[in-house]
N, CA, C, O and CB atoms as a CASP TS submission, in Angstrom:
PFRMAT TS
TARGET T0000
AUTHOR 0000-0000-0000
METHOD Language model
MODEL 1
PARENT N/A
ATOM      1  N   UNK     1     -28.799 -29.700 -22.960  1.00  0.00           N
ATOM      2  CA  UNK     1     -28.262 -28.545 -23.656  1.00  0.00           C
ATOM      3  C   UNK     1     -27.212 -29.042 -24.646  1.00  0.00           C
ATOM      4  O   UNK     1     -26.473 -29.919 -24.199  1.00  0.00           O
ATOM      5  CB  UNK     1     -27.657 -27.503 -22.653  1.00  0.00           C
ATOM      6  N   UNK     2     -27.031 -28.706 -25.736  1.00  0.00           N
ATOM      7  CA  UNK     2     -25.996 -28.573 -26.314  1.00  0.00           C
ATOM      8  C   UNK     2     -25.174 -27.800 -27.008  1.00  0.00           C
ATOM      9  O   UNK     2     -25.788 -27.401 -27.997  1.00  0.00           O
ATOM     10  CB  UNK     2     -26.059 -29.056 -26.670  1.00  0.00           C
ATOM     11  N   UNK     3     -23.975 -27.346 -26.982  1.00  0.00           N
ATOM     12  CA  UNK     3     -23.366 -26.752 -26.711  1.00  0.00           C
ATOM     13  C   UNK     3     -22.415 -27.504 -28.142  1.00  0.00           C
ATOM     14  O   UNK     3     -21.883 -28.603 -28.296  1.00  0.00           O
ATOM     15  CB  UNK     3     -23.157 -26.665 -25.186  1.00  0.00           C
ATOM     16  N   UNK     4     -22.549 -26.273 -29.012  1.00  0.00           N
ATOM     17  CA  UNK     4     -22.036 -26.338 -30.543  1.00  0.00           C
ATOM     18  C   UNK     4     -20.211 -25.104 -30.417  1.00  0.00           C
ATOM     19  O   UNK     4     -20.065 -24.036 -29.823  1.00  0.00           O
ATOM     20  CB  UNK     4     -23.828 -25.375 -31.919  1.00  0.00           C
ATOM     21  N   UNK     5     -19.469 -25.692 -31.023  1.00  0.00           N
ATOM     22  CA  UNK     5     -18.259 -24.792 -31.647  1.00  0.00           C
ATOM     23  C   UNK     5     -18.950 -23.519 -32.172  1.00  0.00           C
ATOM     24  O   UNK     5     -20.026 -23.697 -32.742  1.00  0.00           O
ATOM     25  CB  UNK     5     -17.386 -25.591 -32.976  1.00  0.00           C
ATOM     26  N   UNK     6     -18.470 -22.219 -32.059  1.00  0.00           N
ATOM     27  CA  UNK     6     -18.982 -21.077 -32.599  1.00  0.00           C
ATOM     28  C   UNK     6     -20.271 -20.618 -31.852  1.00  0.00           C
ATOM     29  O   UNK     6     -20.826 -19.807 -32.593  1.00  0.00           O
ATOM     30  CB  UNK     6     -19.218 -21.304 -34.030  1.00  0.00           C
ATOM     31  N   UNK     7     -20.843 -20.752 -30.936  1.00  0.00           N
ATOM     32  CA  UNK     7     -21.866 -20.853 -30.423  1.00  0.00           C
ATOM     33  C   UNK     7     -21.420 -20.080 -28.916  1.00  0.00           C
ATOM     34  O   UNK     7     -20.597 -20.508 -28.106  1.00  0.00           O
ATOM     35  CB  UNK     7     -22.368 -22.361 -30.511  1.00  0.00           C
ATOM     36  N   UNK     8     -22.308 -18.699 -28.810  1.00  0.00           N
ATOM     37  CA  UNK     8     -22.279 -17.833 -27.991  1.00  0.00           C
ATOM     38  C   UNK     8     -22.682 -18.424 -26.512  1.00  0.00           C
ATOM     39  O   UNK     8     -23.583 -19.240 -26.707  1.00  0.00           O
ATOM     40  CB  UNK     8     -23.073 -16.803 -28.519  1.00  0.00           C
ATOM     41  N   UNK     9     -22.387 -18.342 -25.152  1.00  0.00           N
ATOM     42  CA  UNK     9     -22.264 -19.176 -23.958  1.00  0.00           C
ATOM     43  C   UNK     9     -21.867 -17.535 -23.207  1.00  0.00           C
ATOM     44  O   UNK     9     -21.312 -16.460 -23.432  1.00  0.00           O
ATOM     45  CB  UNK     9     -20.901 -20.758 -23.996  1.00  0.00           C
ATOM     46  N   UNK    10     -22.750 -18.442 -22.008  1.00  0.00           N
ATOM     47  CA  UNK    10     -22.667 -17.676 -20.984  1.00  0.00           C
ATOM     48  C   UNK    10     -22.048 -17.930 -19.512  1.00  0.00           C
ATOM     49  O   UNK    10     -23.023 -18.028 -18.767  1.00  0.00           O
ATOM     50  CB  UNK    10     -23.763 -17.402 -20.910  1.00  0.00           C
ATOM     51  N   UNK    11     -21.049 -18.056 -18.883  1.00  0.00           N
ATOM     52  CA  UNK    11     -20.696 -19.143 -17.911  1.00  0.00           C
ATOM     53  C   UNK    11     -21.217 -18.758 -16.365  1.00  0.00           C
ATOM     54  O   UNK    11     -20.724 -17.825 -15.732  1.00  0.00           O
ATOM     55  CB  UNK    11     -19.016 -19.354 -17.943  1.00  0.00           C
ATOM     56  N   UNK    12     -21.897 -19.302 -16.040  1.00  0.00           N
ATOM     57  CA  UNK    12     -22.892 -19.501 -15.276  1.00  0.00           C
ATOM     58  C   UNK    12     -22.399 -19.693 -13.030  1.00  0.00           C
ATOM     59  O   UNK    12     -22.598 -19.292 -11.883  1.00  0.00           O
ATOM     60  CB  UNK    12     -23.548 -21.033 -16.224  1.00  0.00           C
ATOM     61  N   UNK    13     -21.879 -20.372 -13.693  1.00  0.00           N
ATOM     62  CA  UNK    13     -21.060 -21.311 -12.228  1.00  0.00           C
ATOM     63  C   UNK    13     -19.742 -21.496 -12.571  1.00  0.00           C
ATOM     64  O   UNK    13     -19.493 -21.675 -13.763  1.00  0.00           O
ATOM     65  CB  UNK    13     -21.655 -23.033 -11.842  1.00  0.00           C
ATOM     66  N   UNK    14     -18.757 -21.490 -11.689  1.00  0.00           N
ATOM     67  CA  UNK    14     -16.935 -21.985 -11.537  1.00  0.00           C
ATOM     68  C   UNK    14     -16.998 -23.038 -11.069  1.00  0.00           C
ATOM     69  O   UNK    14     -17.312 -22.718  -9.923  1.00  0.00           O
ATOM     70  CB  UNK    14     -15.824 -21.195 -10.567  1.00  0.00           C
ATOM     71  N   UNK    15     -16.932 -24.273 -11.063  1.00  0.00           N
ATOM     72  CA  UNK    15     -16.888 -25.193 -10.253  1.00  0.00           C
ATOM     73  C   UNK    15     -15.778 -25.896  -9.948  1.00  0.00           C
ATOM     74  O   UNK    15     -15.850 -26.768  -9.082  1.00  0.00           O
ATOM     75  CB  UNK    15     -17.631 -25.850 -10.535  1.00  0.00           C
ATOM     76  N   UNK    16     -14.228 -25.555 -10.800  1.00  0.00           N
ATOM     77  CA  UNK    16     -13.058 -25.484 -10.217  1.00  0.00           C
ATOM     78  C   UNK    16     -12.428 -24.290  -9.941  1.00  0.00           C
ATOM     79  O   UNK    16     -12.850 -23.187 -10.286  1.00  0.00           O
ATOM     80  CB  UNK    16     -12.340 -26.117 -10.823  1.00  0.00           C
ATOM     81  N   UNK    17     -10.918 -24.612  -9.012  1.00  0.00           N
ATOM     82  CA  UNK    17     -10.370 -23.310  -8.859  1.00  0.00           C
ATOM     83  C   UNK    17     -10.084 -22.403  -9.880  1.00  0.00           C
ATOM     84  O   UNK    17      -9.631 -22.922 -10.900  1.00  0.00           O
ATOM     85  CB  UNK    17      -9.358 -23.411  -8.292  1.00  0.00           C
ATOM     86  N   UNK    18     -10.221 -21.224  -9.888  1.00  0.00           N
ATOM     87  CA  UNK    18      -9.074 -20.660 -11.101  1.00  0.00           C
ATOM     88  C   UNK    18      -8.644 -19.409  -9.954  1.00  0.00           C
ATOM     89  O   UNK    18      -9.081 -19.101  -8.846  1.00  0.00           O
ATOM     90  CB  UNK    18      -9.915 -19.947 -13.105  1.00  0.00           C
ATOM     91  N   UNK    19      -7.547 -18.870 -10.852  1.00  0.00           N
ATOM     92  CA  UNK    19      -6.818 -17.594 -10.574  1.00  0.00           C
ATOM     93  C   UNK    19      -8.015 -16.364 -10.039  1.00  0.00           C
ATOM     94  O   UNK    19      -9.038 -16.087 -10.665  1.00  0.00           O
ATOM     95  CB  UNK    19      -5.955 -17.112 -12.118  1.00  0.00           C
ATOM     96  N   UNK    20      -7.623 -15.803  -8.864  1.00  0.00           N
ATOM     97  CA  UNK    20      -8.750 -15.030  -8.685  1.00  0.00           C
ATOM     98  C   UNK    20      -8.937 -13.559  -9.781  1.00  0.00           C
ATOM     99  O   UNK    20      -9.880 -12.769  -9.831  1.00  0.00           O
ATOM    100  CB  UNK    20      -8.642 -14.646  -7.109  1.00  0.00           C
ATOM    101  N   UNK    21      -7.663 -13.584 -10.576  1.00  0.00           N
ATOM    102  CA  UNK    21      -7.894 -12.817 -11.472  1.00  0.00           C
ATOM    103  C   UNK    21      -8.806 -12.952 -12.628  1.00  0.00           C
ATOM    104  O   UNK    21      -9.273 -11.985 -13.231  1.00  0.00           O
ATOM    105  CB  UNK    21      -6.945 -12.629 -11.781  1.00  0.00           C
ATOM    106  N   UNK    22      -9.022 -14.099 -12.892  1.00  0.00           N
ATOM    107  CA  UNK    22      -9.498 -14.652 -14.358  1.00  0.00           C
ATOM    108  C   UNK    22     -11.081 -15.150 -13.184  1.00  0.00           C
ATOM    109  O   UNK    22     -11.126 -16.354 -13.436  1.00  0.00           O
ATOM    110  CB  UNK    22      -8.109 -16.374 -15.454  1.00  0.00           C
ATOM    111  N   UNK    23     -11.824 -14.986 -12.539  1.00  0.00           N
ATOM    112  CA  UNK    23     -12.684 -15.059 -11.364  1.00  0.00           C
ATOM    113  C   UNK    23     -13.108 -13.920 -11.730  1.00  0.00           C
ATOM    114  O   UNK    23     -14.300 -13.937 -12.040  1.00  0.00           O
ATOM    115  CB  UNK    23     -12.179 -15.243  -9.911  1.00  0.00           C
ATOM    116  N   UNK    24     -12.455 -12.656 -11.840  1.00  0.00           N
ATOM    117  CA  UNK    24     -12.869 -11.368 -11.543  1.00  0.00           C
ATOM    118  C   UNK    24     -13.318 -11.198 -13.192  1.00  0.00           C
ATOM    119  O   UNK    24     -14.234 -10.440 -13.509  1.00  0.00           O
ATOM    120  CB  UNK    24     -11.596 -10.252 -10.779  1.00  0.00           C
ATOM    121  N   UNK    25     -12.827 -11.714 -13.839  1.00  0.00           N
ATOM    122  CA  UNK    25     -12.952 -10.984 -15.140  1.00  0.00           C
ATOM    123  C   UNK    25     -13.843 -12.170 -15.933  1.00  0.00           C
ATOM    124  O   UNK    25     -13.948 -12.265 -17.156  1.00  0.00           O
ATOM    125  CB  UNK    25     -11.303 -10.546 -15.917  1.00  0.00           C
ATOM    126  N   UNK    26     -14.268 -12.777 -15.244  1.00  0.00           N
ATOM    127  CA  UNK    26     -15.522 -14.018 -15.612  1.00  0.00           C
ATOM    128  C   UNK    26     -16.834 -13.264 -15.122  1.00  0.00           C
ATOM    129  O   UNK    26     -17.868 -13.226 -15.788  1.00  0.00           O
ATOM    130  CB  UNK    26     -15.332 -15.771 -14.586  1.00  0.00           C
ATOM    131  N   UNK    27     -16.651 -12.608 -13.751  1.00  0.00           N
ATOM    132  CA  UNK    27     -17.756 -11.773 -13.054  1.00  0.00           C
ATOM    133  C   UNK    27     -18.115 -10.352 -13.715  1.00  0.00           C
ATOM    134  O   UNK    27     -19.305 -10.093 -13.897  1.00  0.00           O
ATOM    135  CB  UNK    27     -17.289 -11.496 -11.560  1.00  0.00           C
ATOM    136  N   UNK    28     -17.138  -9.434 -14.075  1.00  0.00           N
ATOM    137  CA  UNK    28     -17.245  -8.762 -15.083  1.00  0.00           C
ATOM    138  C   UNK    28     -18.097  -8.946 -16.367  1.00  0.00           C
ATOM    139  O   UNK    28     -18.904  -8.107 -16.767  1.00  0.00           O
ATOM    140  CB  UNK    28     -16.234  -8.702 -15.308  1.00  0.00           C
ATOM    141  N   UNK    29     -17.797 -10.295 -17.054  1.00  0.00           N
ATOM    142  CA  UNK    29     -18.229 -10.304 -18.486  1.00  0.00           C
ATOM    143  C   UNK    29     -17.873 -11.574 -18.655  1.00  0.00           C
ATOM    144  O   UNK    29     -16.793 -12.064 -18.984  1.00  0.00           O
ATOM    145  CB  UNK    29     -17.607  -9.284 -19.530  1.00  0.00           C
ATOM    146  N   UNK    30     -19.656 -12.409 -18.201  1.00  0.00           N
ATOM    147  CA  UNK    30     -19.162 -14.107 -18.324  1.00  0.00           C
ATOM    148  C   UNK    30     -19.884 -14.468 -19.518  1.00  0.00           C
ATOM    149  O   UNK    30     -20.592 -15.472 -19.439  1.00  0.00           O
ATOM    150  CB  UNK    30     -19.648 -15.271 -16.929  1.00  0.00           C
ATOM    151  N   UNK    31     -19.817 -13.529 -21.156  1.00  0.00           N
ATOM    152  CA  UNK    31     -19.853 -13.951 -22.386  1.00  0.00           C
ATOM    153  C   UNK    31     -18.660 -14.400 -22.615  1.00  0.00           C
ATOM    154  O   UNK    31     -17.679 -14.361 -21.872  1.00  0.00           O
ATOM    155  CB  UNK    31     -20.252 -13.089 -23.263  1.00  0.00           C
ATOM    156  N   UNK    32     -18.806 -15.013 -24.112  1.00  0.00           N
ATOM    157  CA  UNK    32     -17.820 -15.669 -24.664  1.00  0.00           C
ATOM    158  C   UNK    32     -18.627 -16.604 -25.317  1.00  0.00           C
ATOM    159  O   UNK    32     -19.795 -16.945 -25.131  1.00  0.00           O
ATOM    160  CB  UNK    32     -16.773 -16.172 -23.778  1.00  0.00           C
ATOM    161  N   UNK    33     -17.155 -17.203 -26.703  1.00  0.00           N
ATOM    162  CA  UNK    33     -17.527 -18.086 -27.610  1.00  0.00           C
ATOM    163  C   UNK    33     -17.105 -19.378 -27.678  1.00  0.00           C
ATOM    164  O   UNK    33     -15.875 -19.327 -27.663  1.00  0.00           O
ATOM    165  CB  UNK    33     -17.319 -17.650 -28.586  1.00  0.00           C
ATOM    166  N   UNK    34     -17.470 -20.517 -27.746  1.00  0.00           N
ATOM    167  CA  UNK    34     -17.335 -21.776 -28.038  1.00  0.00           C
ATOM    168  C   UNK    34     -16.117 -21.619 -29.285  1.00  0.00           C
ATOM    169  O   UNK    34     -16.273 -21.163 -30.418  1.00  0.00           O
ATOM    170  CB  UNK    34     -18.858 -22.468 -28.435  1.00  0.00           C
ATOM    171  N   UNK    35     -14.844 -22.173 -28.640  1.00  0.00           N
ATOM    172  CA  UNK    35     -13.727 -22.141 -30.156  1.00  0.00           C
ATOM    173  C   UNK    35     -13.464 -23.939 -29.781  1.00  0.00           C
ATOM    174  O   UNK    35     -13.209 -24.491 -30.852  1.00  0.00           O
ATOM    175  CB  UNK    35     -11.653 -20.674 -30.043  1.00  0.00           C
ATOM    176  N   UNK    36     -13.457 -24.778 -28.823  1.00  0.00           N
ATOM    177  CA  UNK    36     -13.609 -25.795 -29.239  1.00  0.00           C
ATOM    178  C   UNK    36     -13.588 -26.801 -28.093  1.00  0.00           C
ATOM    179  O   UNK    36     -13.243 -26.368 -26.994  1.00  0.00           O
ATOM    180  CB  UNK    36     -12.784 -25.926 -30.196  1.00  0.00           C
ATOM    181  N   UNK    37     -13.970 -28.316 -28.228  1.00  0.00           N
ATOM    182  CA  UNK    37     -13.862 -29.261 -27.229  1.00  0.00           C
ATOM    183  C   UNK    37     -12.484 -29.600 -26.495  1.00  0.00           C
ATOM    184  O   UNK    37     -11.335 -29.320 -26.839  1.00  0.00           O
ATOM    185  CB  UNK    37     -14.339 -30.370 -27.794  1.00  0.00           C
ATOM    186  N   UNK    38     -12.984 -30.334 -25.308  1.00  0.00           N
ATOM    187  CA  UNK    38     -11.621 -30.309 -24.372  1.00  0.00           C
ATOM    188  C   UNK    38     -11.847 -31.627 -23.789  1.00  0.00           C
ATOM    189  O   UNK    38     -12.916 -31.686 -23.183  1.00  0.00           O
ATOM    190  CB  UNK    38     -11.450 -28.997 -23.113  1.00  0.00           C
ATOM    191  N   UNK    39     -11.028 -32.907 -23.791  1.00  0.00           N
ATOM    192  CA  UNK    39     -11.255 -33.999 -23.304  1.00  0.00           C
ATOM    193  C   UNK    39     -10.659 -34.144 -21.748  1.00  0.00           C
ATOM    194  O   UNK    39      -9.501 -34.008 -21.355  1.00  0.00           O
ATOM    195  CB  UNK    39     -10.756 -34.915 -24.268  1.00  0.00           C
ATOM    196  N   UNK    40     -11.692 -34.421 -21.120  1.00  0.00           N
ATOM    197  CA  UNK    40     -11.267 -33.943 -19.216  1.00  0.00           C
ATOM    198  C   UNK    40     -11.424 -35.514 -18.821  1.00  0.00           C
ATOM    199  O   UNK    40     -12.124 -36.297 -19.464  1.00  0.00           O
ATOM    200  CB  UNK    40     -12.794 -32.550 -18.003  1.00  0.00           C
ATOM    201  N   UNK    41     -10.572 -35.900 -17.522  1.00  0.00           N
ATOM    202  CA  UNK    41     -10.773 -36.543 -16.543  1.00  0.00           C
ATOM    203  C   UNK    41     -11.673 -37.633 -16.288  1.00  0.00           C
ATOM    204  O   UNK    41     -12.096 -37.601 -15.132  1.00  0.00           O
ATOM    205  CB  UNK    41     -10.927 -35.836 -15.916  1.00  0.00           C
ATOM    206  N   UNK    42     -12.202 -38.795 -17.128  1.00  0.00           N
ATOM    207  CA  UNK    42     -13.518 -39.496 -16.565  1.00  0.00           C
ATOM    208  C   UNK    42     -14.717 -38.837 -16.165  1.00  0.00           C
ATOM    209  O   UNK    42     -15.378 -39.302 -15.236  1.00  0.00           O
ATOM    210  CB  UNK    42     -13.237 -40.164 -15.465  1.00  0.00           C
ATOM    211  N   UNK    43     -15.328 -37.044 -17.209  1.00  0.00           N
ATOM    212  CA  UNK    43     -16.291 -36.923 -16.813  1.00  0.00           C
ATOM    213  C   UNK    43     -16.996 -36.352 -18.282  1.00  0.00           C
ATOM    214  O   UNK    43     -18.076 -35.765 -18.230  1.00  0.00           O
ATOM    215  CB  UNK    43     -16.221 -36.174 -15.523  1.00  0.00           C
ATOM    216  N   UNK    44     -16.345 -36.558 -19.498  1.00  0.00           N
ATOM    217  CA  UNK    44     -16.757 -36.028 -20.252  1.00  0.00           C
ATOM    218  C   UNK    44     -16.178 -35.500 -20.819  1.00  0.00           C
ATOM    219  O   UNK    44     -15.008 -35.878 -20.886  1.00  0.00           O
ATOM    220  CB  UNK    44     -17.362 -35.622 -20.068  1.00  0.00           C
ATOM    221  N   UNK    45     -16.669 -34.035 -21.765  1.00  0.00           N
ATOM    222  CA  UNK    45     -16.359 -33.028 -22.563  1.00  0.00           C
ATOM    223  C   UNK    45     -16.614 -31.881 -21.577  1.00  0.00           C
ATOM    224  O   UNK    45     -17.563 -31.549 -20.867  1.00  0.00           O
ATOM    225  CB  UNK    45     -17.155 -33.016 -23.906  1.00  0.00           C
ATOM    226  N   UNK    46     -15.167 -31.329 -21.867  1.00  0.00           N
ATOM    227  CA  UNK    46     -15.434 -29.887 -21.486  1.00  0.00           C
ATOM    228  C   UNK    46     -14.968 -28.952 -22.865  1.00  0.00           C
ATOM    229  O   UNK    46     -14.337 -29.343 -23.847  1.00  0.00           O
ATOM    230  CB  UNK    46     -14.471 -29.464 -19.987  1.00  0.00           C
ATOM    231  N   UNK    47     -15.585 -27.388 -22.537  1.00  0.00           N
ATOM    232  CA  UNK    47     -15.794 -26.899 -24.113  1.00  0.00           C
ATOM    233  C   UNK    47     -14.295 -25.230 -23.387  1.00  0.00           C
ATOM    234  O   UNK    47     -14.309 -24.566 -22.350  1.00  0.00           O
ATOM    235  CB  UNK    47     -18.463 -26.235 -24.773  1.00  0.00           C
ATOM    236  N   UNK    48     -13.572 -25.226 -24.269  1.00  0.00           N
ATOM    237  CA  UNK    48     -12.517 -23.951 -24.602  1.00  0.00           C
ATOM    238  C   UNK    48     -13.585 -22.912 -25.089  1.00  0.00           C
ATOM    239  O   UNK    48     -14.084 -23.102 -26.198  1.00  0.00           O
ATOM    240  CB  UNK    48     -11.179 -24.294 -25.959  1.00  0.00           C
ATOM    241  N   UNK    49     -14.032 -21.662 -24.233  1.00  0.00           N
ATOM    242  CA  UNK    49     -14.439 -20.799 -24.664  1.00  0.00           C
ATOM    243  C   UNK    49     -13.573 -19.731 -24.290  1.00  0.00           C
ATOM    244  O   UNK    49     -12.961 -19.671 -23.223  1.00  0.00           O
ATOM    245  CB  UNK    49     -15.595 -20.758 -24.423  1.00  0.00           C
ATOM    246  N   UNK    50     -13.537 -18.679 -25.441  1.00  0.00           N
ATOM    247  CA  UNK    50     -12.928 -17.148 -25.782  1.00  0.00           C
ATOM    248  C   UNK    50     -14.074 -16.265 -25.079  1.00  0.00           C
ATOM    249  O   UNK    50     -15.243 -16.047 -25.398  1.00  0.00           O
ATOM    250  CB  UNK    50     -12.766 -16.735 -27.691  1.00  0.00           C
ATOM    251  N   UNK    51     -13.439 -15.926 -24.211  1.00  0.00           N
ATOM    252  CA  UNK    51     -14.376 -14.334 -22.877  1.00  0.00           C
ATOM    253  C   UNK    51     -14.482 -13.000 -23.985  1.00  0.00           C
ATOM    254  O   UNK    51     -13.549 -12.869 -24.777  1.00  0.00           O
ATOM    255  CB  UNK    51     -12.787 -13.463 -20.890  1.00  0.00           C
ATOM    256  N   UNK    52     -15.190 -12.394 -24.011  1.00  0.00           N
ATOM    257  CA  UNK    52     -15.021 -11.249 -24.623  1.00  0.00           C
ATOM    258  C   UNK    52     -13.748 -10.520 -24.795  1.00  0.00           C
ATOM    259  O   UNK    52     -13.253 -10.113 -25.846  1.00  0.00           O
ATOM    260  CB  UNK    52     -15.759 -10.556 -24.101  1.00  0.00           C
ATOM    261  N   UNK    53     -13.180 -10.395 -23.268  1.00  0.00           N
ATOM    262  CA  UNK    53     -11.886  -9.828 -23.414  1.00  0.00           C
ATOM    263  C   UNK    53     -10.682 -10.775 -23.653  1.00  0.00           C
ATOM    264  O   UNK    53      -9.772 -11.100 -22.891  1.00  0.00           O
ATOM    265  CB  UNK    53     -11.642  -9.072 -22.256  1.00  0.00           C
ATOM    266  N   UNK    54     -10.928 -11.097 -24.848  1.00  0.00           N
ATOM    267  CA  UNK    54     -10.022 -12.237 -25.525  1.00  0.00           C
ATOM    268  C   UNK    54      -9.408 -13.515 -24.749  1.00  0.00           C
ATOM    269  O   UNK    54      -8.550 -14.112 -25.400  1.00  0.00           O
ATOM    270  CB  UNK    54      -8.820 -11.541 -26.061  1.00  0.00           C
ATOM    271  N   UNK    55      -9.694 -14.027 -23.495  1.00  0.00           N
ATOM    272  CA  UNK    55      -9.124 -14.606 -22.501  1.00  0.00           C
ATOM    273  C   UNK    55      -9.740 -16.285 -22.478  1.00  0.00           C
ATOM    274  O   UNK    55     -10.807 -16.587 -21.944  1.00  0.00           O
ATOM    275  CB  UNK    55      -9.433 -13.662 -21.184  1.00  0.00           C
ATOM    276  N   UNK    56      -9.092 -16.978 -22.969  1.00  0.00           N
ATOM    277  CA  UNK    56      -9.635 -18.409 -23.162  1.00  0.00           C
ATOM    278  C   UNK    56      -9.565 -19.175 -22.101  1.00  0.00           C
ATOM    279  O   UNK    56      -8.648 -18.768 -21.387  1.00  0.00           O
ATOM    280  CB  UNK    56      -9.009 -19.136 -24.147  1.00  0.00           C
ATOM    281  N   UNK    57     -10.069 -20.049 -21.672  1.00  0.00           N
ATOM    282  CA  UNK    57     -10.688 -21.195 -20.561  1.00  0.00           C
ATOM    283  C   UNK    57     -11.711 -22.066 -20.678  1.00  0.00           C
ATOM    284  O   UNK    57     -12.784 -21.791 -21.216  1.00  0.00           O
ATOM    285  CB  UNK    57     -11.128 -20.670 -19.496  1.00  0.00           C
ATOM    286  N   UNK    58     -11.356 -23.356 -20.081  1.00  0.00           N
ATOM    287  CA  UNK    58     -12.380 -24.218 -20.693  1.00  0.00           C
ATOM    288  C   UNK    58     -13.073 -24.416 -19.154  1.00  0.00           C
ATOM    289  O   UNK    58     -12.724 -24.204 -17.992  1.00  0.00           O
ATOM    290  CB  UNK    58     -11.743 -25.767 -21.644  1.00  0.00           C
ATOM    291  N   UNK    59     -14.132 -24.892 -19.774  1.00  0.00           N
ATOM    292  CA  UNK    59     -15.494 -25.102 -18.894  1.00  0.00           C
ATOM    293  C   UNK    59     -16.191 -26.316 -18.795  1.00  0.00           C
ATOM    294  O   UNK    59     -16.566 -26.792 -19.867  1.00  0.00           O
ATOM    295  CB  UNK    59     -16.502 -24.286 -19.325  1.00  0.00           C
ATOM    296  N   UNK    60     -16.415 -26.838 -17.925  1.00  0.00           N
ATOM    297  CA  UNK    60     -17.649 -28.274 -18.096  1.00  0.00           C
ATOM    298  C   UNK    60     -18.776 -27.941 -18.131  1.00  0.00           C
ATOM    299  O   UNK    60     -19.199 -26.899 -17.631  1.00  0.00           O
ATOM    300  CB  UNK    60     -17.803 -29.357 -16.992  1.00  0.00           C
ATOM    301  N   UNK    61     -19.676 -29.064 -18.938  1.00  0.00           N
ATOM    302  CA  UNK    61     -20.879 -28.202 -19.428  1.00  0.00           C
ATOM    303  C   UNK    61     -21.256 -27.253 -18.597  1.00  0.00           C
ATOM    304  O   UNK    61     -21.171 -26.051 -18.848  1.00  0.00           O
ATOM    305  CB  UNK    61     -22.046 -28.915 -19.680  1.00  0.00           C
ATOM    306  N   UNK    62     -21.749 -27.803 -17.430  1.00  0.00           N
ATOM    307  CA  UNK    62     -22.933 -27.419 -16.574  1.00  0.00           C
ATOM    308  C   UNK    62     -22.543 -26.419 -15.901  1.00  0.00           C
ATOM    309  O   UNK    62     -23.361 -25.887 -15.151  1.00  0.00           O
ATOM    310  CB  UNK    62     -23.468 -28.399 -15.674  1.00  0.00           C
ATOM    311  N   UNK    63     -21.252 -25.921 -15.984  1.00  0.00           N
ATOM    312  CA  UNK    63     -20.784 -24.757 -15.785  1.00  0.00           C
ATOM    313  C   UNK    63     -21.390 -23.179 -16.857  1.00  0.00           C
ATOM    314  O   UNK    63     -21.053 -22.002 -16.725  1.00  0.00           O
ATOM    315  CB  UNK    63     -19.280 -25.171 -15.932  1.00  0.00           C
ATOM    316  N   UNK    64     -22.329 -23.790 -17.826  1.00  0.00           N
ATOM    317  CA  UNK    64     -22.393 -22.895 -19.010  1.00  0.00           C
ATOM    318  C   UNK    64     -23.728 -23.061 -19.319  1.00  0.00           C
ATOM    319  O   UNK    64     -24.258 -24.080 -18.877  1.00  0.00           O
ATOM    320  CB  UNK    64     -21.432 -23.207 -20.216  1.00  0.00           C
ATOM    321  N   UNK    65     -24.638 -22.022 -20.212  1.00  0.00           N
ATOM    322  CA  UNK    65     -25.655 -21.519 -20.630  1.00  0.00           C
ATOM    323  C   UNK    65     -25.625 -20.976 -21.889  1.00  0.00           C
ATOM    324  O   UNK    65     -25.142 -19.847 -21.975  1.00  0.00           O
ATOM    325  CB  UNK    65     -26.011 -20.773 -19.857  1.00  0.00           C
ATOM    326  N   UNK    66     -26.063 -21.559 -22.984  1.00  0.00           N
ATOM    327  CA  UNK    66     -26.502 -21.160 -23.983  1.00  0.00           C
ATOM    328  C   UNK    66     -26.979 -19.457 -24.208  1.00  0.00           C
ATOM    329  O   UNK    66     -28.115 -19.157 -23.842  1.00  0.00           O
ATOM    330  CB  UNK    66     -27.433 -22.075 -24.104  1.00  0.00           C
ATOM    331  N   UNK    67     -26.284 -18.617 -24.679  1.00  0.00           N
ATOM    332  CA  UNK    67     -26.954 -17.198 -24.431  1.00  0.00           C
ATOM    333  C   UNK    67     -27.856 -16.657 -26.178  1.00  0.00           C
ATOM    334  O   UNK    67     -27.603 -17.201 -27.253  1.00  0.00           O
ATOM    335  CB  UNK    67     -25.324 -15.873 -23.881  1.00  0.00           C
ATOM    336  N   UNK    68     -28.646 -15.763 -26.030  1.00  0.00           N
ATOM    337  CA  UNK    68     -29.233 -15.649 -26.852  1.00  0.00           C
ATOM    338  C   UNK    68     -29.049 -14.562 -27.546  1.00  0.00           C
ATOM    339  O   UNK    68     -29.721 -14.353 -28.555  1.00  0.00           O
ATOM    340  CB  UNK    68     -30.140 -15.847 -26.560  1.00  0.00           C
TER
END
């Protein structure tokens, strides 16, 4: 998959902790846009995506889905 800046995503899986608030509002409405790359830990790229309800968090790929 790849996974472009500006590019609509769907987040799929959590595979770290977060706030169970920002949990709830991923389950709600897990659109959102690719605004940009995030250099993580010895595993890669992870990507900063904007949730619909304006709320930014970054993601590792495989946490995410290309939406159409």
């Amino acid at each position: 998959m790849a996974i472009e800046i500006g590019q609509k995503v769907k987040v799929c899986r959590i595979r770290d902790r977060m706030p169970e608030n920002v949990v709830k509002k991923i389950k709600q409405n897990p659109f959102g846009t690719v605004e940009d790359y995030k250099m993580v830990d010895g595993s890669g790229v992870g990507f900063v995506v904007k949730l619909d309800d304006n709320l930014s968090t970054w993601f590792f790929e495989d946490e995410l889905e290309t939406a159409s």
